[in-house]
N, C-alpha and C positions, 0 to 999 in steps of 0.2 A: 504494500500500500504506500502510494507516495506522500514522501512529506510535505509536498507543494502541492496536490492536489486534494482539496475539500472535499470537494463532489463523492468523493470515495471514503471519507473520514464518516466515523459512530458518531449515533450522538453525544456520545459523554463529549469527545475532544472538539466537538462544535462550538459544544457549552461551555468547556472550559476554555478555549478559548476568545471568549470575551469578558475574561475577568486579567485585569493586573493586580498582585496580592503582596501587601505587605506582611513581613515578618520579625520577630523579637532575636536579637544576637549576630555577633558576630563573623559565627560558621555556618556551614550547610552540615547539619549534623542527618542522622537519622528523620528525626522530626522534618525539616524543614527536605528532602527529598521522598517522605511518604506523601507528604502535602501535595510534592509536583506531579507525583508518579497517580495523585487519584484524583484531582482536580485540571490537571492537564491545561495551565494558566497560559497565557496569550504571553505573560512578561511580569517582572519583579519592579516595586518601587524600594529605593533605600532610602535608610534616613541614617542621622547622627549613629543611633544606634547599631546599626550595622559596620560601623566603621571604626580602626583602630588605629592604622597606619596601612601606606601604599604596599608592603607587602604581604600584608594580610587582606588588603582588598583585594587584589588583584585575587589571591587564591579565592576566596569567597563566589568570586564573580565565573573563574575556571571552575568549581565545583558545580555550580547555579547549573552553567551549561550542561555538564557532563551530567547530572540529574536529569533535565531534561533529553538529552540526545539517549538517556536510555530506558526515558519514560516512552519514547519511540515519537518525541515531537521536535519541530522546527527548533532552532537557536531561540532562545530566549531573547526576548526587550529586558533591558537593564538600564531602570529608567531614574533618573534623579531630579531636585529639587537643586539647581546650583545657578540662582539665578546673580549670584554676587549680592553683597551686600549684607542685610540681617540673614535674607534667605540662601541661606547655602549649607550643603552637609560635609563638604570639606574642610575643616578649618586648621588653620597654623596652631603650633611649627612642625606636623609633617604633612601638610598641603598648600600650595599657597590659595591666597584669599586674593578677590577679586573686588573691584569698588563695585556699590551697587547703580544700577543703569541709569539712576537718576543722576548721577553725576558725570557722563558722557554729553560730551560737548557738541560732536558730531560723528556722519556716518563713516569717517576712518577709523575714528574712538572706538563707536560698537563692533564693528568688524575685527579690530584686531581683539578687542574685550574678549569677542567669540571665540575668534581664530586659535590663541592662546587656550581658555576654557576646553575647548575640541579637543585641543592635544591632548590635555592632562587629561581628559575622560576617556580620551578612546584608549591614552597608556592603561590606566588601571579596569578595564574592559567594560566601562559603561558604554550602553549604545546609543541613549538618549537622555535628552535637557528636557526636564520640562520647563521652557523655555522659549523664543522671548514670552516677555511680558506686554501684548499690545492694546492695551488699555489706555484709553485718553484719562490723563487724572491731571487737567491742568488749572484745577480749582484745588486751593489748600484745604478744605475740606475734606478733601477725598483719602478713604480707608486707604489707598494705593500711592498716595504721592510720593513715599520713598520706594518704593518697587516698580516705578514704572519710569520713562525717558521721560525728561523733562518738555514740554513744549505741548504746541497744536496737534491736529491732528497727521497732518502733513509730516512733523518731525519725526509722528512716532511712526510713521509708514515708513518712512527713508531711514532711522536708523534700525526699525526689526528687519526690514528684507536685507540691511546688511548684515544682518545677523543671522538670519535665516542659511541667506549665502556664504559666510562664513561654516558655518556647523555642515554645510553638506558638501561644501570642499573637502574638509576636512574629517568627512565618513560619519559624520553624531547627526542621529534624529532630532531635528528640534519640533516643540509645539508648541502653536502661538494661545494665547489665552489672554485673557479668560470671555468667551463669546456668549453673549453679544457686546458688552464692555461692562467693567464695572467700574471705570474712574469716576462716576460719577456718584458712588457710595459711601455713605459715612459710617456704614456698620459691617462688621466683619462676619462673612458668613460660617468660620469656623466655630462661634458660636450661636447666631441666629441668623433667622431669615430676612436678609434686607430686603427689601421693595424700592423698584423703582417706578416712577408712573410719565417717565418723558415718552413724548409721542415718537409715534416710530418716523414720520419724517425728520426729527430732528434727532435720531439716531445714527439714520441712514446719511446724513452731512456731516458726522461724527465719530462718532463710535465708532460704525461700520465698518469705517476707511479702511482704517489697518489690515481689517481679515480678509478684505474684500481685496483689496493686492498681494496677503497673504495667497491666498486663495490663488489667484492668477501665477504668484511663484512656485505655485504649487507642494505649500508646505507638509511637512511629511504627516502631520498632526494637528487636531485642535482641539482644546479641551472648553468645556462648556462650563459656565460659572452655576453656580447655587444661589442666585436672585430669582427673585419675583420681579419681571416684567409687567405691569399690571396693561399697560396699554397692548403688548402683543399676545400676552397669555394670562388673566387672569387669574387662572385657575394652578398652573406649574410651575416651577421654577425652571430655568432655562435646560438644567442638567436631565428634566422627567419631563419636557416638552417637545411633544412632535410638531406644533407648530412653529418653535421656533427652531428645534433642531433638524428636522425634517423639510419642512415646510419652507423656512426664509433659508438655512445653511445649506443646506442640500439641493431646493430645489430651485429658490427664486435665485441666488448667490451663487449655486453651481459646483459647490464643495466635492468632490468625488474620494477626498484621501478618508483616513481615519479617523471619526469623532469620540472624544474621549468626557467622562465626567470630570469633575473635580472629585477628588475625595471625599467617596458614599459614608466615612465612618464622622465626619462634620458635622457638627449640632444644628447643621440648616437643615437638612434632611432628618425627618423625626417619622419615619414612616417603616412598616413592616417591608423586611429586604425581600416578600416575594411581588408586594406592587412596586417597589423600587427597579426590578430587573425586569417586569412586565412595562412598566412607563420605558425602559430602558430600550428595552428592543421596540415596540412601539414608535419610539420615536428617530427609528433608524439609529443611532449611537451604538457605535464598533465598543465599548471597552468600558466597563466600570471598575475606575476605581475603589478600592478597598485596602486600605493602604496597614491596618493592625492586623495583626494575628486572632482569631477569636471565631467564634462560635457564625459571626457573618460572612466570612467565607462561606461556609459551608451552606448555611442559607443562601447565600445566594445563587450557589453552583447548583443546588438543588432545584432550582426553581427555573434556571436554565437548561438543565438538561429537560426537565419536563416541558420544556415548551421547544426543544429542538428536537423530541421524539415525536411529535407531531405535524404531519405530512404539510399540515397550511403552514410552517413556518421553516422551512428546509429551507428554501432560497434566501430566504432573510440571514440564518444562519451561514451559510455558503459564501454569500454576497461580504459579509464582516468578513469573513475570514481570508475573503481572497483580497479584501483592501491590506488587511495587517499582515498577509505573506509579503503582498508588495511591497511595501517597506523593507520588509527583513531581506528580501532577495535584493535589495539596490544597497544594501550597504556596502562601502566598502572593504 
């Protein structure tokens, strides 16, 4: 059975599939290779905790695969949070530290910001940034104004697609986020539900820009924020909305690569993980994340495989999974 062809893959690794899973420690012990060998995950997120120094990372990341290549699946995503600045999991003095984006002047700044970043991730075998950040936050209000480029919207197009270009010279997935924008929020959805209620034409002169060139560079990822859009979705937040993930990303916008959540384990989302992975595939979205170790894995792998064993939802299934080979097969 091949590993680049879906069409011929069980349900289980359909299902599993469309989950990226975080996990607690430093090594790939037992634990964390029954985990890949029965849930059959799309890709790993790391965080501080996974990390010690660059030669225990790298073996971490050589084990990750080798689990994988003999749970009989694709190369693993090894996917990180290293956007410079607060937000980063590598930190000095055995990695170096990066300024964060908000202090990049221009787009030779972010590009070599990236180009630099690239290295050191593709040395110790990460394969993806979750990264740039294209959020307009050019109001000081905004939850995002140190994580995101400083300026209009204009600025923050020209220096993420240098960035973008950057990471894929350089062989690293980047993903732009967070869609449809959140610079214009003053509450953090890692603990609650922000709401925003701007119309969507004055999103689409805004916001939009960045993904919307993102989009045309054809970025390898994009991950969906955890707001309430009240004017395009009253009812979901962007990460469990088919209309906005579906509907405007996909279909009005033309997005064809990989949609991702933000982190389903966030105190925005306060919902049972089987309507969580039902809004999920619903709303076309290739990948939820789940970034803790814990009992919601497994919920939500379950609730995936139940809905890829069911003949109405094959294609759906198929269709994610041939976006996220494509990726893995273009890397360097």
């Amino acid at each position: 059975m091949s590993l680049y062809s879906p069409e011929q893959w069980s349900p289980r690794k359909l299902a599993g599939q469309r989950l990226m899973i975080g996990f607690e420690g430093p090594v790939c012990d037992e634990r964390i290779r029954s985990l890949i060998a029965r849930i059959f995950p799309a890709g790993v997120v790391l965080f501080s905790t996974n990390v010690r120094n660059p030669e225990q990372l790298i073996r971490l990341n050589r084990d990750l695969q080798s689990s994988a290549k003999e749970a009989g699946l694709p190369p693993l995503i090894i996917a990180m949070d290293q956007e410079g600045g607060n937000v980063a999991r590598l930190r000095e003095p055995d990695f170096r530290e990066f300024a964060p984006i908000s202090e990049l002047k221009s787009t030779e700044e972010a590009r070599e910001h990236a180009r630099c970043m690239a290295v050191e991730l593709k040395a110790l075998g990460i394969t993806m940034n979750l990264a740039p950040v294209l959020d307009v936050a050019d109001k000081d209000t905004s939850i995002m104004k140190k994580r995101a480029f400083t300026g209009d919207a204009r600025a923050v197009t020209d220096m993420g697609l240098a960035m973008i270009s950057a990471y894929r010279q350089e062989g690293i997935h980047s993903v732009a986020k967070h869609f449809p924008g959140i610079g214009r929020t003053i509450l953090d959805s890692h603990h609650v539900l922000p709401r925003l209620d701007a119309e969507k034409s004055l999103l689409a002169v805004n916001d939009f820009l960045p993904f919307g060139a993102a989009i045309k560079a054809d970025v390898d990822g994009i991950m969906v924020s955890h707001i309430l859009y009240g004017k395009l979705d009253p009812e979901w937040p962007a990460s469990l909305s088919s209309i906005i993930s579906r509907d405007l990303l996909r279909n009005e916008m033309g997005y064809e690569g990989v949609v991702m959540t933000d982190d389903l384990d966030m105190k925005a989302i306060r919902l049972p993980m089987e309507k969580v992975m039902e809004r999920m595939v619903l709303a076309e979205i290739d990948l939820g994340l789940i970034c803790h170790e814990g009992p919601a894995i497994d919920e939500a792998f379950s609730t995936l495989l139940f809905m890829a064993e069911k003949e109405e939802n094959k294609a759906s299934f198929i269709q994610s999974a041939k976006r996220i080979l494509r990726i893995k097969k273009n890397r360097k």
